[in-house]
N, CA, C and O of each residue as an XYZ file, in Angstrom:
632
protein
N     -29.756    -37.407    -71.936
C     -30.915    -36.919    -71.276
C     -30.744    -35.452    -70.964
O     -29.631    -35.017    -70.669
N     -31.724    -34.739    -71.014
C     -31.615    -32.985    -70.846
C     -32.213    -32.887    -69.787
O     -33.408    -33.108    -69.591
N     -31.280    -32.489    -68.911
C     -32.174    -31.813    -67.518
C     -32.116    -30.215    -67.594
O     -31.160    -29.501    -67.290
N     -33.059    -29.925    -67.954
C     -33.330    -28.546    -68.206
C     -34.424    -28.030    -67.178
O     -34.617    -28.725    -66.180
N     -35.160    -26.854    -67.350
C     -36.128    -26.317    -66.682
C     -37.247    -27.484    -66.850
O     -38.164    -27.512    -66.030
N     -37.212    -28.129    -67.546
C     -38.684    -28.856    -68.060
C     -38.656    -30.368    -67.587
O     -39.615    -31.136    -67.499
N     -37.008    -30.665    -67.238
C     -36.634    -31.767    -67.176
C     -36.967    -31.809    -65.823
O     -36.917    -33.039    -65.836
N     -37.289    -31.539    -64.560
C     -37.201    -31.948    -63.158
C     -39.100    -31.093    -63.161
O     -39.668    -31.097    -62.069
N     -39.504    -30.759    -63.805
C     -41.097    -30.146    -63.748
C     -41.676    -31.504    -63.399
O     -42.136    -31.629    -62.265
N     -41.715    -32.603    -64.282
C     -42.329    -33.825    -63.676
C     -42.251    -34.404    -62.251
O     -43.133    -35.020    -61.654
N     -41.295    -34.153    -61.924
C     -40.766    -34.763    -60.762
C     -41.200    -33.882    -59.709
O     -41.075    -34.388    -58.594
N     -41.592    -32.915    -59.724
C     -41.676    -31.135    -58.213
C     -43.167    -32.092    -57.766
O     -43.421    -32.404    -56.603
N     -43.854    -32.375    -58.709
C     -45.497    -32.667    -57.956
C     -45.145    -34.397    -56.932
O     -45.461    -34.628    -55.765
N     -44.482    -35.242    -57.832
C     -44.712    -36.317    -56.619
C     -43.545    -36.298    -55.621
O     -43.489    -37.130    -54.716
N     -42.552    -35.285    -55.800
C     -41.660    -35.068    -54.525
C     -42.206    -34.606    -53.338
O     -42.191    -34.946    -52.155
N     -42.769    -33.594    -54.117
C     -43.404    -32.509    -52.831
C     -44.676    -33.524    -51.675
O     -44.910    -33.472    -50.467
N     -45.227    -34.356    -52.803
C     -46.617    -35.080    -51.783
C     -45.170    -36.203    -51.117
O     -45.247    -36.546    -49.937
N     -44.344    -36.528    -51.692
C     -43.644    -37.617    -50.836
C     -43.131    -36.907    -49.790
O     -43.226    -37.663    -48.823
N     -42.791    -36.195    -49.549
C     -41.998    -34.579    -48.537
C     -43.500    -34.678    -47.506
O     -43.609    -35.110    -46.359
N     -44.501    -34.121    -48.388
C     -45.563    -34.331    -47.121
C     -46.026    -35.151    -46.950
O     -47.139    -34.882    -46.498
N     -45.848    -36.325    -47.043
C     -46.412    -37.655    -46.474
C     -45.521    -38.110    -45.032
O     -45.826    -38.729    -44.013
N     -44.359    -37.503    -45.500
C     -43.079    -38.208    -44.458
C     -43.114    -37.400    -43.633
O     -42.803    -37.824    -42.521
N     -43.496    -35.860    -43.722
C     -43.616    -34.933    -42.291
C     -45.230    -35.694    -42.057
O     -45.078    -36.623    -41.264
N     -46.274    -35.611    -42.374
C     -47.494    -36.282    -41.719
C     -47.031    -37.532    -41.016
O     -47.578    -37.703    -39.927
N     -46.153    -38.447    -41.378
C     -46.102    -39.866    -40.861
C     -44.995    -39.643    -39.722
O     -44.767    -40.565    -38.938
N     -44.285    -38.388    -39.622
C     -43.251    -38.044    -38.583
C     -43.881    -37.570    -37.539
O     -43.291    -37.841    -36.494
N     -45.259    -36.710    -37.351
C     -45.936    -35.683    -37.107
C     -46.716    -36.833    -35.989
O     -46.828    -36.737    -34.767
N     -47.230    -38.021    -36.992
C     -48.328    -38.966    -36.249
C     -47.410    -39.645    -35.210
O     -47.914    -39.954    -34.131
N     -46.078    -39.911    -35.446
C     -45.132    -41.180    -34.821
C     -44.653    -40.150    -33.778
O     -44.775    -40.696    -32.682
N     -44.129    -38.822    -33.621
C     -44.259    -37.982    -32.561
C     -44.945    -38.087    -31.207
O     -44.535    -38.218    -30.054
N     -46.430    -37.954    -31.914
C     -47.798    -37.828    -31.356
C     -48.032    -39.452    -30.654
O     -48.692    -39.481    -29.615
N     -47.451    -40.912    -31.261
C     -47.963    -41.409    -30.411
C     -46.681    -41.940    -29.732
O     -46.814    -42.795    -28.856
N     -45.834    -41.638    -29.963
C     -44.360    -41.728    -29.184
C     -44.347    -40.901    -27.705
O     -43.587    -41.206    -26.786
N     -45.247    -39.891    -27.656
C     -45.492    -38.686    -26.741
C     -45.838    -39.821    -25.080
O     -45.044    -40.030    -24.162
N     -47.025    -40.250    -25.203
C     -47.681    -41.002    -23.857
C     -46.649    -41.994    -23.819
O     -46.940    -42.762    -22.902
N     -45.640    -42.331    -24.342
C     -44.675    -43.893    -23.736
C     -43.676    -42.797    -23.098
O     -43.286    -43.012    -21.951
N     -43.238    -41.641    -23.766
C     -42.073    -41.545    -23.168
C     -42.630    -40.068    -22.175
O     -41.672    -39.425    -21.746
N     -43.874    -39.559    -21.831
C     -43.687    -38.449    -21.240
C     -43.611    -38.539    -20.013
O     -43.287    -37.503    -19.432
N     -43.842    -39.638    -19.267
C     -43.164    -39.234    -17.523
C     -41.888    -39.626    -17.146
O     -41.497    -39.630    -15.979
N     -41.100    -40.022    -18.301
C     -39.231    -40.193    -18.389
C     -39.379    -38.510    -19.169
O     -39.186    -38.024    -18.054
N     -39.489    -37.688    -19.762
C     -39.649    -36.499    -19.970
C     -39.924    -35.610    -18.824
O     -39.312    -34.619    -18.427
N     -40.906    -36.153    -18.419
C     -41.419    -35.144    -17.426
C     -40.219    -35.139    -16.167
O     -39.717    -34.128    -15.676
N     -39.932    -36.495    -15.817
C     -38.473    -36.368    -14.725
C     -37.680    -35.462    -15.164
O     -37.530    -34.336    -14.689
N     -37.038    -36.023    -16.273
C     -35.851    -35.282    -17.102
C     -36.187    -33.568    -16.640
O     -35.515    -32.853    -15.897
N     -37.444    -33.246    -17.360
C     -37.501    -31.507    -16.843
C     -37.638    -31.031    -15.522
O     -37.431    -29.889    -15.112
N     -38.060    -32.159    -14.817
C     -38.382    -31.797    -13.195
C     -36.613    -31.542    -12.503
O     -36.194    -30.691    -11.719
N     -35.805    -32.857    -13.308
C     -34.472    -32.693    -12.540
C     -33.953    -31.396    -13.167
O     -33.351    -30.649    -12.395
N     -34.109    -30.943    -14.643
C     -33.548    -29.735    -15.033
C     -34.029    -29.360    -14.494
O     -33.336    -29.452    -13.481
N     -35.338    -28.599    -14.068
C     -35.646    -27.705    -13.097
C     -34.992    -27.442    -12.075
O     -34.270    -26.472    -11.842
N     -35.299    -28.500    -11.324
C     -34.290    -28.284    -10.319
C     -33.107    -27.786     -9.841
O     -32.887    -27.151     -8.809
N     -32.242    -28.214    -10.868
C     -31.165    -28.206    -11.211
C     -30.894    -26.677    -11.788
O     -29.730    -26.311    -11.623
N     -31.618    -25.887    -12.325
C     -32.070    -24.318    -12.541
C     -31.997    -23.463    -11.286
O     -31.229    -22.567    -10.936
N     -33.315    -24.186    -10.591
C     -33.449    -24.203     -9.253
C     -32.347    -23.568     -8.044
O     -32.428    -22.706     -7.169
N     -31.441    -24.380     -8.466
C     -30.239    -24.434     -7.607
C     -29.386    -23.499     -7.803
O     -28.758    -22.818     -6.992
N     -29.403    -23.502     -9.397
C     -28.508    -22.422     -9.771
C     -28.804    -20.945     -9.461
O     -28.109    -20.026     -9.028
N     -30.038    -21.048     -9.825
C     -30.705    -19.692     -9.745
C     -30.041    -19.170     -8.001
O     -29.398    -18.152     -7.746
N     -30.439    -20.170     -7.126
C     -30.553    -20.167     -5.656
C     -29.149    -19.788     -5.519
O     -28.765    -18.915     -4.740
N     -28.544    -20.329     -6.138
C     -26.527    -19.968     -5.912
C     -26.317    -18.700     -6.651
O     -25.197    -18.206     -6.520
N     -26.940    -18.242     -7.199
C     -26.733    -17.078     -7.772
C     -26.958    -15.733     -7.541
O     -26.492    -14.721     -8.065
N     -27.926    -15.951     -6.474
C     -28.827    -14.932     -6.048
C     -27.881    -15.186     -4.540
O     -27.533    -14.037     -4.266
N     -27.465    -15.855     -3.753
C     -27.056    -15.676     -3.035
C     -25.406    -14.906     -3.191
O     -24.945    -13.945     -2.575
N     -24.772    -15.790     -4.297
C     -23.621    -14.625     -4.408
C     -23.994    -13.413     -4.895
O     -23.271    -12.594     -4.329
N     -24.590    -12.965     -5.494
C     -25.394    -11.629     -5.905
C     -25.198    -10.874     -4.536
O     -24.605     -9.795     -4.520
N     -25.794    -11.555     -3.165
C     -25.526    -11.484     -1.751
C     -24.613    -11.125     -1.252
O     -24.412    -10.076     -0.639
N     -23.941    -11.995     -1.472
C     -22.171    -11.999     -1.144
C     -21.303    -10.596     -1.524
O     -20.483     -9.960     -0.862
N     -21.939    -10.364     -3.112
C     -21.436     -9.816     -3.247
C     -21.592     -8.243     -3.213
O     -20.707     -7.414     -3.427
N     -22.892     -8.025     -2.902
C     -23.326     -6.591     -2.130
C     -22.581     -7.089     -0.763
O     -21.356     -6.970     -0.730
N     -23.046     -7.466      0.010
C     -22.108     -7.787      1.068
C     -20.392     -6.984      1.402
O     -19.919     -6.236      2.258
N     -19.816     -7.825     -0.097
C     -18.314     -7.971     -0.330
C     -18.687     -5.765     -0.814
O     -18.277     -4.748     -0.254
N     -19.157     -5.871     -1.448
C     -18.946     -4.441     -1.843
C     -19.256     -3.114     -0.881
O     -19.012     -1.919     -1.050
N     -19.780     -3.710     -0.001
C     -20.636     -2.586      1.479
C     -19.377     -2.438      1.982
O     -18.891     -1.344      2.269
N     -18.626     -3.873      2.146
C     -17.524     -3.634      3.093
C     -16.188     -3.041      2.434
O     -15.391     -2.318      3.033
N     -16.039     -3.584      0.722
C     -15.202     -2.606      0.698
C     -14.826     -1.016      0.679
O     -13.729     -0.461      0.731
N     -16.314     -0.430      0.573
C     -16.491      0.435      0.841
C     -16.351      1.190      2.239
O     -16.017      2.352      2.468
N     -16.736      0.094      3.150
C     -15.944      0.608      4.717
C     -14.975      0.283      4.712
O     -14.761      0.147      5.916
N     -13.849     -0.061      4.072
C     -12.965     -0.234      4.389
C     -12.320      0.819      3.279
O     -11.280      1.366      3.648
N     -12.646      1.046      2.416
C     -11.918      2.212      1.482
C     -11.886      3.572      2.493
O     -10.846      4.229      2.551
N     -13.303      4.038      3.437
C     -13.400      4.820      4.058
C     -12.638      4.777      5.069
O     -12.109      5.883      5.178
N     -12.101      3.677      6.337
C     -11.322      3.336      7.290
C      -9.840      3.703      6.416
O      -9.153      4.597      6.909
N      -9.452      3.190      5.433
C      -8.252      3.822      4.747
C      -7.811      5.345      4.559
O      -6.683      5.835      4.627
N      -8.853      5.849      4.343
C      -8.574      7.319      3.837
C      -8.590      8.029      5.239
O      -8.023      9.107      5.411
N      -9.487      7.157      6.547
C      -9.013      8.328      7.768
C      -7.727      7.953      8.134
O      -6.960      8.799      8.594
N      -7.257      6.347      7.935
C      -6.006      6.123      8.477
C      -5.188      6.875      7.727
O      -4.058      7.113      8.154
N      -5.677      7.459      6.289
C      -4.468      8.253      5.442
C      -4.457      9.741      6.367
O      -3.436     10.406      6.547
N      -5.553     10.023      6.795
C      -5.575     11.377      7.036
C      -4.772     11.137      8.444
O      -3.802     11.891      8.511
N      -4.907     10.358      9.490
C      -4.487     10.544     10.864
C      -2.820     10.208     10.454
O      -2.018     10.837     11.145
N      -2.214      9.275      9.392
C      -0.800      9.029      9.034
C      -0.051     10.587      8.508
O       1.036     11.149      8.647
N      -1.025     10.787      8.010
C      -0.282     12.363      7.305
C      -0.110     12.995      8.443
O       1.028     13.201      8.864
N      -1.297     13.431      9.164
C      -0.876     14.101     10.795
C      -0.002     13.896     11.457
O       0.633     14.700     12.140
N       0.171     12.566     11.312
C       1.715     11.988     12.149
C       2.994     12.377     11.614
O       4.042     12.642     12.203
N       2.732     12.365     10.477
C       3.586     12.766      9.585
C       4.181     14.232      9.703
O       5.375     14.525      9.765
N       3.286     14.936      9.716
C       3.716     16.417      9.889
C       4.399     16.732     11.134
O       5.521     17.208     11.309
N       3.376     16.320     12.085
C       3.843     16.136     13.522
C       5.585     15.786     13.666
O       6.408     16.472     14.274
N       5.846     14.440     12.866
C       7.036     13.980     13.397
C       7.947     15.015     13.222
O       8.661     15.629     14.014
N       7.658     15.129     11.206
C       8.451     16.496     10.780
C       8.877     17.871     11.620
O       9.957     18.461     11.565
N       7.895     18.149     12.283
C       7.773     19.394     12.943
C       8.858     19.050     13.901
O       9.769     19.872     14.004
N       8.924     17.577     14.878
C       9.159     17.594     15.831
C      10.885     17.649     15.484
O      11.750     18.210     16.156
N      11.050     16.869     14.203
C      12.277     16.718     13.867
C      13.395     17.941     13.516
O      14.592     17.869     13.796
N      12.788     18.987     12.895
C      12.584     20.363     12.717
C      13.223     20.882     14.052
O      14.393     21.218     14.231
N      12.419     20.871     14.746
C      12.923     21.421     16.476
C      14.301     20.756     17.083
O      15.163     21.356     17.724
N      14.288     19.161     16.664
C      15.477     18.420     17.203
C      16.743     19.203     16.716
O      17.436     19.941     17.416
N      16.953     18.860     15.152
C      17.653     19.620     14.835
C      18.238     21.029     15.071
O      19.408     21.402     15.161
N      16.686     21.916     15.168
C      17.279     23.271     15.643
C      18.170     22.787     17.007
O      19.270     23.231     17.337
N      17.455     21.857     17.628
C      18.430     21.900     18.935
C      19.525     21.383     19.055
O      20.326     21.431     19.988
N      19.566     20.849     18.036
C      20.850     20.017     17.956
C      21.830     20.967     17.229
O      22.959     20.834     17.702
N      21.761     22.072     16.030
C      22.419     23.104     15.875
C      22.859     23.997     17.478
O      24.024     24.092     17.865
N      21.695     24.562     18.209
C      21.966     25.117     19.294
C      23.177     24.676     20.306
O      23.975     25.416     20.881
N      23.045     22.817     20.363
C      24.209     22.594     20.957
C      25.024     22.237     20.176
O      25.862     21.665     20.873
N      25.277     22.204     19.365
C      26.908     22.207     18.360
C      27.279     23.824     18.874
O      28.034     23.917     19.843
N      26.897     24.760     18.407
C      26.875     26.179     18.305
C      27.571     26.134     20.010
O      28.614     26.759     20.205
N      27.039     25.512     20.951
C      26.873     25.984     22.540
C      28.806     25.035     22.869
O      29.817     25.346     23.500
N      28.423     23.959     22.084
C      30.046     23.221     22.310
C      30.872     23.639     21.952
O      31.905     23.647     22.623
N      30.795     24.224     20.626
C      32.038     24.704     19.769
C      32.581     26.131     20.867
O      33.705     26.355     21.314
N      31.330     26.888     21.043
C      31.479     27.932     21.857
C      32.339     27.699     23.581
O      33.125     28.472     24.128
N      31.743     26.174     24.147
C      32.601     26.328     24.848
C      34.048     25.565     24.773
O      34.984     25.675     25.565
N      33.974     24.869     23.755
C      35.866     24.433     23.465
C      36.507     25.854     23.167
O      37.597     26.183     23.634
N      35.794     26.610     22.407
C      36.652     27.806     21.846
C      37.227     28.450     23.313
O      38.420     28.753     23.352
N      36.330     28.672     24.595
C      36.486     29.383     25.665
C      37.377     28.550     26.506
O      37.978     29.048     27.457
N      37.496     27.143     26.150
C      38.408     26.258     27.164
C      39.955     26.626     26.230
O      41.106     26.866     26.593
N      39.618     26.573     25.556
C      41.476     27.037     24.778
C      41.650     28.188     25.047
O      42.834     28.421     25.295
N      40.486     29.703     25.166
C      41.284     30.885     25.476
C      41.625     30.538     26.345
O      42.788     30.898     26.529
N      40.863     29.404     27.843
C      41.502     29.511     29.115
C      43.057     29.154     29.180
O      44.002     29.816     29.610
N      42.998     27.821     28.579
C      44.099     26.912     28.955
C      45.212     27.955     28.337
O      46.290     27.861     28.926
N      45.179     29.256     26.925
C      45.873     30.165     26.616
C      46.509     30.504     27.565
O      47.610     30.130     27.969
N      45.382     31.676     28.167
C      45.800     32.247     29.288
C      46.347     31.740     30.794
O      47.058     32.357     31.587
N      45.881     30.664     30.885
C      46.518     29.536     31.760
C      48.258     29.382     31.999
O      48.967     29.445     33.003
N      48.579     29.110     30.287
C      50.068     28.359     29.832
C      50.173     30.430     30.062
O      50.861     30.745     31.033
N      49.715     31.335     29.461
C      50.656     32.478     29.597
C      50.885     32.890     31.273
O      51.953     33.241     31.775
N      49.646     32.751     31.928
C      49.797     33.115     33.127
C      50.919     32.437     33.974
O      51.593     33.012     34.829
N      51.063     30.486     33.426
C      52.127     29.586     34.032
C      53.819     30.829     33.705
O      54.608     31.356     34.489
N      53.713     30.829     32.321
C      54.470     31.692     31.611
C      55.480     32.612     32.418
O      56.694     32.788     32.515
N      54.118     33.170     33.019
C      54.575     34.833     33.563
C      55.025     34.568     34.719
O      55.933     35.321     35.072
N      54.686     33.661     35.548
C      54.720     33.182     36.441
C      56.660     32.564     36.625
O      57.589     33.234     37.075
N      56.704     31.312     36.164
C      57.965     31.486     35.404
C      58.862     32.306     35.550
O      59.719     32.264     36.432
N      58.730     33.289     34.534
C      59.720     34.195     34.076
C      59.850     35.243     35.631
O      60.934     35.346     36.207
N      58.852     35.800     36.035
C      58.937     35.988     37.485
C      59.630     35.752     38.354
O      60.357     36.512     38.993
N      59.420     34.398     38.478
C      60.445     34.097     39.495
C      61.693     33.627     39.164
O      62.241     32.924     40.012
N      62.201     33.817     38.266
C      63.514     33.755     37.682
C      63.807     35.155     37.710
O      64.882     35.607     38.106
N      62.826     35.858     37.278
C      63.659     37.734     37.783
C      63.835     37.352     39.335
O      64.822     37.961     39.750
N      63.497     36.901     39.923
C      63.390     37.124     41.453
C      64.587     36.559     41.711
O      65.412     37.118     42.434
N      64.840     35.146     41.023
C      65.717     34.490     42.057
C      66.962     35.003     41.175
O      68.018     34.434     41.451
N      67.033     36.132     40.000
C      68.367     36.736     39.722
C      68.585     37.633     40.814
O      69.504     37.632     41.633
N      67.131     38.767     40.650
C      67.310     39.630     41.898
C      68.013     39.222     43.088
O      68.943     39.815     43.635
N      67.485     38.185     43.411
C      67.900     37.906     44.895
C      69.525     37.638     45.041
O      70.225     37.927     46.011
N      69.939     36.989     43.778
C      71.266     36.931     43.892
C      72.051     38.154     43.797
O      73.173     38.252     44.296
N      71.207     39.496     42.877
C      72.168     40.997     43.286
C      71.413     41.826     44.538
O      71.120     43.013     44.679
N      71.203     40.395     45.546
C      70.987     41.488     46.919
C      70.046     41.973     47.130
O      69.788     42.476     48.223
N      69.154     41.957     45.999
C      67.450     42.904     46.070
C      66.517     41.797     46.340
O      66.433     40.794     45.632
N      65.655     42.082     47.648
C      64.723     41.417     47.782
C      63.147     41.630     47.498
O      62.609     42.665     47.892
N      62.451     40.691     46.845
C      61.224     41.066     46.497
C      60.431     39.824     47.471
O      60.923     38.805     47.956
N      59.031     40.343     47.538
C      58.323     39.190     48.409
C      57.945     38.282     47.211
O      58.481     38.438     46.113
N      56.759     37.073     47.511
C      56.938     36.130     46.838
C      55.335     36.611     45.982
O      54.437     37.151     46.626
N      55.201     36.318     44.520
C      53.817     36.627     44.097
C      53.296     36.023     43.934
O      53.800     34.951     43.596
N      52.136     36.102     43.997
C      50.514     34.859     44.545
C      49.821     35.264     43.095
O      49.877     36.411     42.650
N      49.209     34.250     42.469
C      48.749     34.067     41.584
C      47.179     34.473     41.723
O      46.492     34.173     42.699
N      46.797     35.082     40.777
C      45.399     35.538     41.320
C      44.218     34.564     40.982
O      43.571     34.006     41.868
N      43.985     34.400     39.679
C      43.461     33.126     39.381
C      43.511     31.400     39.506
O      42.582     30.682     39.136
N      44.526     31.001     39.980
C      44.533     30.029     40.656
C      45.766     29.332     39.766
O      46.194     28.219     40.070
């Protein structure tokens, strides 16, 4: 058998009316299928509705939320940046103050060292003055043994 161009030509005319007979007979069974089932339809879209309804309603309220959520982070981005600005102030402040400690704390190193240095010239002059003192009265008490008398010497500084 040749199925060629010529071979399926017979067949295009009673396909096509069988094609539209079966959409007409789909078309009619639609149409009276419609009144049994349209108020189980009509629920069905009332609960989707609804159910839209709701969503829509939840949506629009976080929409809410979330201007809301965004107002505040915005006061609160602003509350941050003064707490940055009043922290830096503190900041400098402490620095400054720390700045000064130190100087003062150089001042008294500088003021201690200065007076240990002055307690050793003393205690120097102290041990030389004990010293002189000493040797003194050992001239004296030779003197005294060749007969020469001297009075006794008083220490001036203590």
């Amino acid at each position: 058998m040749m199925y060629g161009r010529k071979g399926l030509e017979p067949l295009a005319m009673p396909m096509a009316a069988w094609l539209a007979w079966l959409e007409s007979a789909s078309s009619m069974w639609s149409a009276m299928s419609i009144p049994a089932t349209a108020p189980a339809r009509l629920q069905e879209l009332l609960q989707i509705n609804g159910r839209l309804t709701a969503e829509r309603d939840a949506l629009l309220a976080a929409a809410g939320t979330l201007d809301e959520l965004r107002s505040k982070g915005a006061e609160l981005q602003a509350v941050a940046q003064a707490a940055g600005c009043v922290r830096d102030e503190a900041a400098e402040r402490l620095a400054a103050i720390l700045r000064e400690s130190e100087a003062a704390q150089r001042k008294l190193d500088d003021a201690r060292s200065e007076a240990v240095a002055r307690a050793a010239e003393a205690e120097t002059h102290v041990a030389a003055r004990d010293m002189a003192r000493t040797e003194l009265e050992e001239l004296q008490q030779k003197n005294s043994g060749n007969g020469t008398k001297a009075g006794p010497i008083t220490g001036g500084a203590g």
